[in-house]
C-alpha positions as CSV (number, residue, x, y, z in Angstrom):
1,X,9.2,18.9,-3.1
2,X,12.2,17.1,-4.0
3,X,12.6,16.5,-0.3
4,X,9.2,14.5,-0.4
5,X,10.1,12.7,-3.3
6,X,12.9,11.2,-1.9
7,X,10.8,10.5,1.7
8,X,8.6,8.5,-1.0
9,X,11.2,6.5,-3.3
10,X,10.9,3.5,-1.0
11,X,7.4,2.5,-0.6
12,X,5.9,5.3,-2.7
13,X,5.8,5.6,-6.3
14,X,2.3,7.3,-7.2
15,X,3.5,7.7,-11.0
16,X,2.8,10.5,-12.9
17,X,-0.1,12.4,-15.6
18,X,-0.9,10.9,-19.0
19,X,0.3,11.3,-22.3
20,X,-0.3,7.5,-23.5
21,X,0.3,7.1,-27.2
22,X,-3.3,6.0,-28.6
23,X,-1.1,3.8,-31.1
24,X,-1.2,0.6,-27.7
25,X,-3.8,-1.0,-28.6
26,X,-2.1,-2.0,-32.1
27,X,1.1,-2.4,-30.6
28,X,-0.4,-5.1,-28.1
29,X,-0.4,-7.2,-31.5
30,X,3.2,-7.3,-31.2
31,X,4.0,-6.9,-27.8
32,X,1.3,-10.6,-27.4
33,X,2.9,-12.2,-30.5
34,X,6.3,-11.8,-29.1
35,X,4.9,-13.3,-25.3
36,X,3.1,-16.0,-27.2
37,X,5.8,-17.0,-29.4
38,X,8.3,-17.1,-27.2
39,X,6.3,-18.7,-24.9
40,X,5.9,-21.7,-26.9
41,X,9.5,-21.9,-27.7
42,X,10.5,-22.0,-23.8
43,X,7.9,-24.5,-23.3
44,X,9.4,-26.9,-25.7
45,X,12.9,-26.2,-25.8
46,X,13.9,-25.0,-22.4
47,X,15.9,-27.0,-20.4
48,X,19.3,-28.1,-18.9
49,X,21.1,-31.5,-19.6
50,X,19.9,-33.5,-16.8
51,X,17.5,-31.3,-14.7
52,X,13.6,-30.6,-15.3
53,X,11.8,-28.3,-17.7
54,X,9.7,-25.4,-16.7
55,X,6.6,-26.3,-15.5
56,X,5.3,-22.9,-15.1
57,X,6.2,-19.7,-17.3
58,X,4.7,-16.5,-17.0
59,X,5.5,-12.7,-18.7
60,X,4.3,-9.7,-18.0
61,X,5.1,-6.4,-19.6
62,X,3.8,-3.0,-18.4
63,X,3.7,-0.1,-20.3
64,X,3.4,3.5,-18.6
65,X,3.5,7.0,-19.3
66,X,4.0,8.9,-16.2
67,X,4.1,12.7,-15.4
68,X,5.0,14.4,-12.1
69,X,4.1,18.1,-11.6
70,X,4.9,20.0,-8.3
71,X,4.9,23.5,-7.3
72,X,6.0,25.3,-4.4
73,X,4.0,28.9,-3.2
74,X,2.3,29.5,-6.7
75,X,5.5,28.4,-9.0
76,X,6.0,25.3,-10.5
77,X,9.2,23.1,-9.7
78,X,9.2,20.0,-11.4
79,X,7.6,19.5,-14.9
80,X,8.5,15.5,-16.0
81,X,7.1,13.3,-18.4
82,X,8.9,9.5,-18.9
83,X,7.7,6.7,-20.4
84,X,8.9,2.9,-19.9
85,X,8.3,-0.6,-20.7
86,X,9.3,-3.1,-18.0
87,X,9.4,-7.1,-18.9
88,X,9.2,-9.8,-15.8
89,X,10.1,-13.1,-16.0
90,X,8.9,-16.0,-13.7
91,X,9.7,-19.1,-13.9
92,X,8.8,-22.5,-12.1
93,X,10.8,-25.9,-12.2
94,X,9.7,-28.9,-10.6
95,X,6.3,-29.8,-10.1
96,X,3.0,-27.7,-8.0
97,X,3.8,-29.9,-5.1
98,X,7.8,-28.6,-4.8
99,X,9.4,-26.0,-6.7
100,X,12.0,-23.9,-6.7
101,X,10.3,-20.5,-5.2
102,X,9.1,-20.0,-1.2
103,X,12.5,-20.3,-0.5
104,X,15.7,-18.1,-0.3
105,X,19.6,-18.7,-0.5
106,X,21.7,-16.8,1.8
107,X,24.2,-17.3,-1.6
108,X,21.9,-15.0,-3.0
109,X,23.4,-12.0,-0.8
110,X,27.0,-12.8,-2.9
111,X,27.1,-9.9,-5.6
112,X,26.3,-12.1,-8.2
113,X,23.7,-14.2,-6.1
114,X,21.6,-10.5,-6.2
115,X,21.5,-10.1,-9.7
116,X,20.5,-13.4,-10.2
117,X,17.7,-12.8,-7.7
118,X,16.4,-9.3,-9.0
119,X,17.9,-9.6,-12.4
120,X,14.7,-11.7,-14.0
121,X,13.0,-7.6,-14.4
122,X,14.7,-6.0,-17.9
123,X,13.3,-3.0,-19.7
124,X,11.3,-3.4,-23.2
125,X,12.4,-1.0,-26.1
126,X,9.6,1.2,-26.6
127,X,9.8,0.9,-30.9
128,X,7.2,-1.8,-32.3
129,X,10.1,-4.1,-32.3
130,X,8.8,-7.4,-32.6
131,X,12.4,-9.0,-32.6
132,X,13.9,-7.0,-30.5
133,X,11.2,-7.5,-28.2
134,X,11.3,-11.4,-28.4
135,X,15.2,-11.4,-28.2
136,X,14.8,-9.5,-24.6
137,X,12.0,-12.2,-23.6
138,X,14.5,-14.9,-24.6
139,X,17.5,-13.3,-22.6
140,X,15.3,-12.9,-19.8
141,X,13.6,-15.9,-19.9
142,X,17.1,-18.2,-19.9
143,X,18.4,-16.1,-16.8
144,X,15.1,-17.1,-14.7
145,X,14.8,-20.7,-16.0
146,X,18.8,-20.7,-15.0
147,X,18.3,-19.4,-11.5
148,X,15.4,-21.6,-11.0
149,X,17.1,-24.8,-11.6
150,X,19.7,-23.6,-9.0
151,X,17.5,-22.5,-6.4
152,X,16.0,-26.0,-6.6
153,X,19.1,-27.7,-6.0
154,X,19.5,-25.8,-3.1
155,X,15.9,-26.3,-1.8
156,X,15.9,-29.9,-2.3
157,X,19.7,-29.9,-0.6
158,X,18.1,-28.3,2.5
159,X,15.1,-30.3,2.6
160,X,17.3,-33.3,2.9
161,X,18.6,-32.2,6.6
162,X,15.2,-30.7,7.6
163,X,12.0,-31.2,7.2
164,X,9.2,-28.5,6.1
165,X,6.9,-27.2,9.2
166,X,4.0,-27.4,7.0
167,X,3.3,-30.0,4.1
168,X,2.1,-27.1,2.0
169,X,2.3,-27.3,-2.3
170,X,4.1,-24.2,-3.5
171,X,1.4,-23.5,-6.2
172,X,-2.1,-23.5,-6.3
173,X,-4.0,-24.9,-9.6
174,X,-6.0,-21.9,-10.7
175,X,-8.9,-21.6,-13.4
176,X,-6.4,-19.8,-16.7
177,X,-9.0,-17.4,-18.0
178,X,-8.8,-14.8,-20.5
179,X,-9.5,-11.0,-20.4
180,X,-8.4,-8.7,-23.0
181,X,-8.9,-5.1,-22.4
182,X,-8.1,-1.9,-24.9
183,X,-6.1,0.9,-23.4
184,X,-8.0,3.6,-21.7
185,X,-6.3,6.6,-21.9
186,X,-6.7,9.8,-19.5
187,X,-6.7,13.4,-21.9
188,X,-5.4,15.5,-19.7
189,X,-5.2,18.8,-20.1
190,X,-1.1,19.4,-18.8
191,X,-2.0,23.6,-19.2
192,X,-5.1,22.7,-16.4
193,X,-3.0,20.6,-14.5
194,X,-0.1,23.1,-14.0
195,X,-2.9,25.4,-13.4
196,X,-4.3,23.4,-10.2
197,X,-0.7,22.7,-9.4
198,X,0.1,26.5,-9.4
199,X,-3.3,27.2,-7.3
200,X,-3.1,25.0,-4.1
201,X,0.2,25.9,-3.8
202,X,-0.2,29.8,-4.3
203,X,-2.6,29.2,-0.8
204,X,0.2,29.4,1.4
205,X,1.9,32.5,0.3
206,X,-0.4,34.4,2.7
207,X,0.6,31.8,5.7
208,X,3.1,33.5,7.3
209,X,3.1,30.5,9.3
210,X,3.6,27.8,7.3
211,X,7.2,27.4,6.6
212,X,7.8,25.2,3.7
213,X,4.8,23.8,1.6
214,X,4.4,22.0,-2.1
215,X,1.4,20.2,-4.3
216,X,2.2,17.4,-6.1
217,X,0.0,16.2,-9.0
218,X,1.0,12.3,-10.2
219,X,-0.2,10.2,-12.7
220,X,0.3,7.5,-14.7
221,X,-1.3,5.2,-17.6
222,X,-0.4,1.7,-17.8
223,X,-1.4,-0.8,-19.4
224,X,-0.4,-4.4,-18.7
225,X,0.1,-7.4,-21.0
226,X,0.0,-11.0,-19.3
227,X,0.4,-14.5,-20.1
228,X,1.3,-17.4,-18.7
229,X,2.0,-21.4,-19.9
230,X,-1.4,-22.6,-18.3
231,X,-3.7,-20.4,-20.6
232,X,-4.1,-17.2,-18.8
233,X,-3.9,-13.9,-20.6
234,X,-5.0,-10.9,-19.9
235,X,-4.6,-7.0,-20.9
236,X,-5.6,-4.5,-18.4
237,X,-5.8,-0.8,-18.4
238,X,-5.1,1.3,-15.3
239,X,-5.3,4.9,-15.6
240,X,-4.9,6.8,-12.3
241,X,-4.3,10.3,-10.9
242,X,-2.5,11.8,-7.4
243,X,-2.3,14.8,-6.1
244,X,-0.7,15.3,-2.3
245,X,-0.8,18.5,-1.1
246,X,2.2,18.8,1.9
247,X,2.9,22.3,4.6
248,X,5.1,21.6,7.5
249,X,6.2,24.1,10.3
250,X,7.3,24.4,13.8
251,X,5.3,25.0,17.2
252,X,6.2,28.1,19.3
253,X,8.2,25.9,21.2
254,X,10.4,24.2,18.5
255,X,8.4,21.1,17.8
256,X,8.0,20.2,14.1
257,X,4.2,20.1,12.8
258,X,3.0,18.7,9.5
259,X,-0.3,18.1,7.5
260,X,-1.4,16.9,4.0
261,X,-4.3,16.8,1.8
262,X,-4.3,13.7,-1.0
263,X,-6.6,12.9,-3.5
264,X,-6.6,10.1,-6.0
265,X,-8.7,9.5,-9.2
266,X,-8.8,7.6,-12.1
267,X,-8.7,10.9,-14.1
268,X,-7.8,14.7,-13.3
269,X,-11.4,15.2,-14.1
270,X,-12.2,12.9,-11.2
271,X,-10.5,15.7,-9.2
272,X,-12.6,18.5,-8.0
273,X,-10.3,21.6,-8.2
274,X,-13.1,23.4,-5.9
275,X,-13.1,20.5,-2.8
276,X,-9.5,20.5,-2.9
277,X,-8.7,24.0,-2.5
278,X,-11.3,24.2,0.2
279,X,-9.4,21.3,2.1
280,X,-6.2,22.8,1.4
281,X,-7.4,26.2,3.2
282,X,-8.4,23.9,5.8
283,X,-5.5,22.1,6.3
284,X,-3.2,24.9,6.7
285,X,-5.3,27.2,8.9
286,X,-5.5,24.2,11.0
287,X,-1.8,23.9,10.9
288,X,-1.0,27.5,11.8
289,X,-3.7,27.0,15.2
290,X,-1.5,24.3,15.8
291,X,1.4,26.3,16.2
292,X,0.3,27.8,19.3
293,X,-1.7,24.6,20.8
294,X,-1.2,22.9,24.0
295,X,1.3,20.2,24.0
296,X,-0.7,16.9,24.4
297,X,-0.1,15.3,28.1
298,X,0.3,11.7,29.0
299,X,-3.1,10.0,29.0
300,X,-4.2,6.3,29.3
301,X,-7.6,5.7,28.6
302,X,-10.9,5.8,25.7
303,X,-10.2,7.3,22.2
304,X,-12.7,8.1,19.8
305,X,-11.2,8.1,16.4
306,X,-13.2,10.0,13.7
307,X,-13.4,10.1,9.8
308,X,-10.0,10.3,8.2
309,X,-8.2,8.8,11.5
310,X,-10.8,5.5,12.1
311,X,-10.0,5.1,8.2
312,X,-6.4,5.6,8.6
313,X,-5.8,3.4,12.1
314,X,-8.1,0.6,10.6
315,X,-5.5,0.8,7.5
316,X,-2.4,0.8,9.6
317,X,-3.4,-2.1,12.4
318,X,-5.5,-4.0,11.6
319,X,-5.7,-4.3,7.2
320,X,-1.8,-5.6,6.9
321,X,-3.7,-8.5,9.0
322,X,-6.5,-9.4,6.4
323,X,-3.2,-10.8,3.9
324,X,-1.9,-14.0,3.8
325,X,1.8,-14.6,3.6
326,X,3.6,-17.6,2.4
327,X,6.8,-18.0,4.9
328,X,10.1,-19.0,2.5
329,X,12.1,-21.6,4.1
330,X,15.7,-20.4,4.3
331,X,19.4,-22.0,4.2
332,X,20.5,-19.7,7.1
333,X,19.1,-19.8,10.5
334,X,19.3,-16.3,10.9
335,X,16.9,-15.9,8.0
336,X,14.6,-18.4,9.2
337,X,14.4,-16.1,12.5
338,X,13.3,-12.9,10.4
339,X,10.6,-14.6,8.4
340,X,9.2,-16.0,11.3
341,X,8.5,-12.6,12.8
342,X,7.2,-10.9,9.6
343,X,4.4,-14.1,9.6
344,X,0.8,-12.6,10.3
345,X,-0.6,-13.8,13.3
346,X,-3.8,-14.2,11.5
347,X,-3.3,-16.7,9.6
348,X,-3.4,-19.1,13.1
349,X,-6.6,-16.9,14.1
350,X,-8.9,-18.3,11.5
351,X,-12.0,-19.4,13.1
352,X,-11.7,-17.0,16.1
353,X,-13.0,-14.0,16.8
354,X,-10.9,-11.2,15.8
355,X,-13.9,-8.1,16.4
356,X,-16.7,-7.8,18.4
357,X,-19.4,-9.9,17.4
358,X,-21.3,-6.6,16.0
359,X,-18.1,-6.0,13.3
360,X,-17.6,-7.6,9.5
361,X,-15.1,-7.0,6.8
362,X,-15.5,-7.7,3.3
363,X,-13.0,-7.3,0.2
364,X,-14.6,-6.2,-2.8
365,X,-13.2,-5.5,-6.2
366,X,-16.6,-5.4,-8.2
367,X,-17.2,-2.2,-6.5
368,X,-16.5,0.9,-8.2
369,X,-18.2,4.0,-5.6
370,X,-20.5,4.1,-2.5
371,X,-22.7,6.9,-1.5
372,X,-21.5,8.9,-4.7
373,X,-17.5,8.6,-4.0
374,X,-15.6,6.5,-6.4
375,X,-13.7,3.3,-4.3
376,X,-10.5,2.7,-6.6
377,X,-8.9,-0.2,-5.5
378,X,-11.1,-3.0,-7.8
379,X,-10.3,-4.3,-10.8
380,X,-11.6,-7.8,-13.1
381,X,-8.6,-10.2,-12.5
382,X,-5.3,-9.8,-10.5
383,X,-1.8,-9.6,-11.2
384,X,-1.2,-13.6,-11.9
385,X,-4.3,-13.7,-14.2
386,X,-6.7,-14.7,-11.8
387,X,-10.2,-13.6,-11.5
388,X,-11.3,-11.2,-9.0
389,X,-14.3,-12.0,-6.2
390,X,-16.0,-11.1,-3.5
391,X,-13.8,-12.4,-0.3
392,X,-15.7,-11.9,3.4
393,X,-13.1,-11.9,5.6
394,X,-15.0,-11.1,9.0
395,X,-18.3,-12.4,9.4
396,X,-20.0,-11.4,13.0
397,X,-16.5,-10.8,14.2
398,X,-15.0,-14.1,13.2
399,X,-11.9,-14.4,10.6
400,X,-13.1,-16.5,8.1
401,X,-10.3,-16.1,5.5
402,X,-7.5,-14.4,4.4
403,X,-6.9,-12.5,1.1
404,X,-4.4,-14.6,-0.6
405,X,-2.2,-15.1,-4.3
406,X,-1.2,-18.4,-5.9
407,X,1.2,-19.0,-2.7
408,X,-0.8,-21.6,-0.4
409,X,-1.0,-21.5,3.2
410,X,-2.1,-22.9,6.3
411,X,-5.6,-24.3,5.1
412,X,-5.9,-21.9,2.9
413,X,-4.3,-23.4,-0.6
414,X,-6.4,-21.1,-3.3
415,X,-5.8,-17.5,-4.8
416,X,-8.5,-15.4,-3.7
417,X,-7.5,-12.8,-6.3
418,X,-5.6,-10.3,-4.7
419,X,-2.1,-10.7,-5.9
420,X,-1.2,-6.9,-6.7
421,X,2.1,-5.4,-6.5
422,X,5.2,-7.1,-4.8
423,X,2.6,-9.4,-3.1
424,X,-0.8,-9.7,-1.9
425,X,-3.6,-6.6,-0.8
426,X,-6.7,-5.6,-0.9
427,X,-8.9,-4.1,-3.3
428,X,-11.8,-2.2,-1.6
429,X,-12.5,-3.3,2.0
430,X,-16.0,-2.5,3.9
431,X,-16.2,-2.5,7.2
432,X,-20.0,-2.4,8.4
433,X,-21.2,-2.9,11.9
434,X,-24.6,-3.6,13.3
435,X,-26.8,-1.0,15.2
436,X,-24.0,2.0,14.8
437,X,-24.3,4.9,17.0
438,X,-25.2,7.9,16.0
439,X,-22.3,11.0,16.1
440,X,-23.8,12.3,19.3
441,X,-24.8,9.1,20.9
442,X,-20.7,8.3,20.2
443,X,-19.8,10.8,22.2
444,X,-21.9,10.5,24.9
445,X,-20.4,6.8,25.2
446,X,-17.3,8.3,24.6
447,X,-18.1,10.4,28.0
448,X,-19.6,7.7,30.0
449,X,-16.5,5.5,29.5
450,X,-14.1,9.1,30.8
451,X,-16.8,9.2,34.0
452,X,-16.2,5.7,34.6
453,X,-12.3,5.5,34.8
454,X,-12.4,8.7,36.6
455,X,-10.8,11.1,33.8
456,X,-10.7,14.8,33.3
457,X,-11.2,14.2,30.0
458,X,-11.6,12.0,26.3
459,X,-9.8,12.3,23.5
460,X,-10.9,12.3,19.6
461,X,-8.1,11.7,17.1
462,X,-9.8,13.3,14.0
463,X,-6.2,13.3,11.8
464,X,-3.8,10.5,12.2
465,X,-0.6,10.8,9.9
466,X,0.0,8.9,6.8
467,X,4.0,8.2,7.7
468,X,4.7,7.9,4.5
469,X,4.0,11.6,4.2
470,X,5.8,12.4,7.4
471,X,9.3,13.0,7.8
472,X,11.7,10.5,7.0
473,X,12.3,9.1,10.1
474,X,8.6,8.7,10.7
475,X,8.4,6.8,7.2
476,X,11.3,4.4,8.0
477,X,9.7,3.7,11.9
478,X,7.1,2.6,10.1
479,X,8.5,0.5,7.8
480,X,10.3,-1.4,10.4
481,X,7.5,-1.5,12.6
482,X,5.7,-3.5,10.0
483,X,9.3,-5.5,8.8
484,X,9.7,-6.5,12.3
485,X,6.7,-5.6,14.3
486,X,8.8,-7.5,17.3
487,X,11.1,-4.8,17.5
488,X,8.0,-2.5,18.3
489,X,7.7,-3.6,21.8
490,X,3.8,-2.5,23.2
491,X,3.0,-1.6,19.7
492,X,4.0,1.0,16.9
493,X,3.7,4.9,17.5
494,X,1.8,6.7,15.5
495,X,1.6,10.1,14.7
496,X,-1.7,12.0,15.5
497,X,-2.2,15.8,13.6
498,X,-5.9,16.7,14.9
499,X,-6.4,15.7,18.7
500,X,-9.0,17.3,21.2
501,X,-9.6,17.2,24.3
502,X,-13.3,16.5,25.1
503,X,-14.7,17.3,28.6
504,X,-18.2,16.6,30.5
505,X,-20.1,19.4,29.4
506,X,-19.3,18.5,25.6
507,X,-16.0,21.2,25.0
508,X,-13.0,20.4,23.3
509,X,-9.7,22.0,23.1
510,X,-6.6,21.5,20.4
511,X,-3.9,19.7,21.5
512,X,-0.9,19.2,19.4
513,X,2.1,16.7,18.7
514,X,0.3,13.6,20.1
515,X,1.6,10.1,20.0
516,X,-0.6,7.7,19.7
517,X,0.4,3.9,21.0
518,X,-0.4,0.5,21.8
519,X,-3.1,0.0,19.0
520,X,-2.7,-3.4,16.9
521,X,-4.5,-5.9,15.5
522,X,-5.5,-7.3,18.8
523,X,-6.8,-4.1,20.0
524,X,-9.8,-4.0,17.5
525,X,-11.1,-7.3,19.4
526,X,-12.0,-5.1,22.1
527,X,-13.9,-2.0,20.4
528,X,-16.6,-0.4,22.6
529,X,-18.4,1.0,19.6
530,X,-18.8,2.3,16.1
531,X,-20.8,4.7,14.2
532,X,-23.3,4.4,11.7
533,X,-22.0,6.6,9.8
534,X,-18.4,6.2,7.8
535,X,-15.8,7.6,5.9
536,X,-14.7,6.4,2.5
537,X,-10.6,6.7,2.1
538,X,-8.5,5.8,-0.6
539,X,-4.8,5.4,0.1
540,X,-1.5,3.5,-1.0
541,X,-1.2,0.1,0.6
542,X,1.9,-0.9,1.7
543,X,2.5,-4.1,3.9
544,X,6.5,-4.4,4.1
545,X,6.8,-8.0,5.6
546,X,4.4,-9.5,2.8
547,X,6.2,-7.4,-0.1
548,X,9.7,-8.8,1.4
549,X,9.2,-12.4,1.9
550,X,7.3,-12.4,-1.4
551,X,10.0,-11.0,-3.2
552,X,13.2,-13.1,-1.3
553,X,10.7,-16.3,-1.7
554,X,11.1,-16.4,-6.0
555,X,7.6,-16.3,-6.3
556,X,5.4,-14.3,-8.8
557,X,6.2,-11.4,-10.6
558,X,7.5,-8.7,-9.1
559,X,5.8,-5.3,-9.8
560,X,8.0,-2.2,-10.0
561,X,6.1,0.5,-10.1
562,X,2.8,1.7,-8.4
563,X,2.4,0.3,-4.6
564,X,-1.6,-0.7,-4.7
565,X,-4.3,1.9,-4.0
566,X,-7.0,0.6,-1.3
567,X,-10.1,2.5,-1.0
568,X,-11.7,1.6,2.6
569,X,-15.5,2.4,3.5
570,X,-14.7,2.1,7.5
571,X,-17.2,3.8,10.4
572,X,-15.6,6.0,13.4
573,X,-14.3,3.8,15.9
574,X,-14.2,4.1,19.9
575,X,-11.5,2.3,21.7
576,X,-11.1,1.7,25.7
577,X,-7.4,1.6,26.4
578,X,-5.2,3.8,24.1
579,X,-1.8,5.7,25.4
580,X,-1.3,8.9,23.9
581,X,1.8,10.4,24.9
582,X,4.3,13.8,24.3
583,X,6.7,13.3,21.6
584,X,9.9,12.1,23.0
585,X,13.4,13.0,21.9
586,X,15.4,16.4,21.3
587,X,13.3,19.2,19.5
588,X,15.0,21.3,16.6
589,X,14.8,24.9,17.2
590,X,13.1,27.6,15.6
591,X,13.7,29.9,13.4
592,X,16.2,32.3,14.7
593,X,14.5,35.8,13.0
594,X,10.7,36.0,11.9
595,X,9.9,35.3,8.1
596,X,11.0,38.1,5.5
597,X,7.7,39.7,4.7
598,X,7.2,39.9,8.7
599,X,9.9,43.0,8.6
């Protein structure tokens, strides 16, 4: 499991189960007298001979307990408990108009250039220590305010030889509100927990097959102070439980083969010990029939994605698309180049249609379950104090908007809410459709469209892989993929662990180690159908080019820990031209003798 920890480090920080001290709330006292005070103080006092006072300060201070258990075949491995309090620091100079962030230095690449770029994030002591507390906000708040005034200088320097592509403001005027919240803490029983841990595990000591396996159960309690110079203030609790349950083996042939269970909840009790171990059995029978399945064969034509794949595809192509990104102007050309290709094509796209005129996506943080299944992604105002709504993004196929932070953008110049993280995502997103198919009326379609192109058979993708629970180089394909989709050529490749074959007369057959390509944003245009029924997913959001030219651009806070959980209510989705291919490359060998027990 350490293994998987490392594969996660990155992108993937799902933070551990609670032992928050009920003693918070009363230290939020000192914790906001300390913000408040030295707020004022910066206000007043801060500034440089000759150059501008802040215009803009903002603090925020998270507080998290977090707890990791894993076990490996019924035996716990890891047993960690850690508590921190991290401070961050923004800081604005200039005026909303033009200010020193949506930009970045190359100078900043010089070793003291980075600190000076990353170093406005400093840890809190955890004692009631209103002095100490203050003195850190102080420190942290003069290294900001200090890089800020530099960075522009350096903006305004450039914008002297060039001028800016898009007459944008770098802030948007927001509503301050305030929102103070008590700290919700999860009792959880660690004896139970180790208990669950212990018991998924344990169900792969009898799978001779399987050859290395783990459960993880993550959790964390945090609760977040904010303020900021215009008003805002808010305290937010956010208690939330992981638990990933990982087996990986090799096909007959060599090939490496890998599944996962996750589940997420506010609470361990929001965990149903009985469902998972259930899916768990599931998972790793399905993984030992994969050992001896067909390798999947070059095929070019309609794919039916069902349940935890149409939630998963729609998450990976088309939901990164739905987020607006501010692009930083740049000193260096070859800086320039990059940020150019991480832009969302999108944000040109609003007003056309992006779906078939049957499709519509909404963003909805009020909502807290559908059909019975809590949605985990909403919350009552965002990371830079501003209050949650209800965004539609696609109406009738059409992009309307884009989910957006405090950055402006093309014609789009007001938060919609959704700063979370290292940059912008969304909370829970619906997709609904009009007159969906039935499951067997799917297929049929499904069927006709094989019949009509003149194929031996459909496929059905029923798994696709999270790659951040694949092997590492899976994970960091991915994340490139997304950094620079332009390296990507026809489109990323993605992983698929349940594919069938589906012939005429309604059979399927198990094919393994399928690659599934050439499905973006622009694919989704073109769906042939959707179901009336739909799955309801929760999973980490991570959109790489958004988090990096939010956090080279100076602008809002960053967030160490937790990358954003996203629950998605999304129906199963048929597609007309998708490549699925063999997996290309060398294949490791296996095994040389049979496992021990097998003597």
């Amino acid at each position: 499991m350490r293994n998987l920890a490392r594969q996660q480090c990155f992108l993937l920080l799902i933070c551990g189960l609670m032992g928050w001290l009920p003693s918070a709330w009363a230290q939020s006292d000192i914790v906001l007298k300390a913000m408040h005070d030295e707020m004022d103080r910066s206000m007043k006092q801060l500034r440089i001979k000759n150059l501008d006072r802040p215009y803009f300060i903002a603090y925020r201070v998270r507080d998290v307990t977090t707890t990791v258990i894993e076990g490996t075949l019924g035996s716990l491995t890891r047993n960690q408990q850690n508590r921190a309090r991290w401070l961050t620091v923004e800081v604005r100079v200039g005026s909303y108009d033009l200010d020193n962030t949506n930009f970045f230095s190359f100078s900043a690449f010089a070793p003291a250039g980075v600190m000076r770029s990353f170093g406005n994030m400093v840890q809190l002591p955890l004692e009631d220590d209103y002095k100490e507390i203050r003195r850190q906000i102080w420190l942290a708040t003069d290294a900001a305010y200090k890089k800020a005034a530099q960075d522009l200088a350096r903006k305004k320097a450039v914008l002297q030889t060039e001028t800016r592509g898009d007459n944008l403001p770098d802030f948007s005027r927001e509503d301050p509100i305030k929102s103070l919240e008590k700290p919700a803490p999860t009792i959880v029983d660690l004896k139970q927990a180790g208990v669950l841990v212990r018991k998924l595990s344990a169900i792969f000591q009898s799978m001779l097959g399987i050859y290395q396996s783990s459960a993880t159960l993550q959790a964390s309690n945090e609760y977040t102070y904010y303020l900021n110079s215009e008003g805002a203030e808010y305290t937010r609790a956010t208690p939330f439980v992981g638990l990933t349950v990982i087996a990986r083996t090799q096909a007959v042939d060599g090939m490496p083969l890998s599944n996962a269970v996750t589940a997420y909840a506010r609470s361990l009790a929001g965990l149903s010990g009985d469902r998972l171990l259930a899916k768990v059995v599931e998972m790793g029978e399905q993984l030992t029939e994969l050992r001896s399945a067909p390798v999947a064969e070059r095929y070019e034509g309609p794919v039916l994605f069902e349940g935890q794949a149409s939630a998963e595809i729609f998450a990976q192509a088309f939901a990164p698309r739905l987020v607006a990104s501010r692009r930083p102007l740049s000193d260096n050309p070859q800086f320039d180049m990059v940020f150019s290709r991480m832009e969302n094509p999108f944000q040109d796209r609003v007003g056309a249609r992006v779906l078939p005129v049957w499709a519509s996506v909404s963003d909805n943080p009020a909502a807290r379950d559908y059909q019975g299944v809590a949605l985990l992604g909403g919350y009552s105002v965002d990371d830079e104090g501003v209050r949650a709504r209800n965004t539609t993004l696609v109406e009738n196929g059409i992009l309307k908007t884009l989910l957006r932070s405090r950055d402006p953008v093309r014609g789009m110049l007001n938060s919609t809410g959704n700063a979370r993280g290292f940059g912008v995502a969304p909370t829970n997103l619906f997709f609904t459709v009009q007159n969906g198919l039935d499951d067997a009326a799917l297929k049929k379609k499904l069927l006709e469209l094989v019949r009509q192109r003149g194929k031996p058979y459909g496929i059905i993708v029923r798994r696709l892989n999270d790659p951040l629970l694949g092997n590492p180089q899976e994970a960091m394909r991915s994340v490139m993929s997304s950094f620079l989709p332009g390296l990507g050529g026809a489109g990323p490749t993605r992983s698929a662990v349940l594919v069938y074959e589906i012939f005429p007369d309604g059979s399927e057959r198990l094919i393994r180690n399928a690659q599934i390509k050439g499905i973006d944003e622009a694919s989704f245009k073109d769906l042939i159908a959707a179901s009336a029924s739909e799955t309801v997913y929760s999973k980490l959001f991570t959109d790489v080019g958004n988090m990096v030219t939010r956090m080279f651009s100076g602008g809002g806070l960053p967030d160490p820990g937790n990358p954003p959980v996203v629950s998605l209510v999304v129906p199963d989705l048929l597609f007309e031209d998708v490549s699925v291919n063999p997996p290309s490359g060398n294949v490791p060998k296996p095994p040389l003798s049979p496992p021990p027990s097998e003597k």
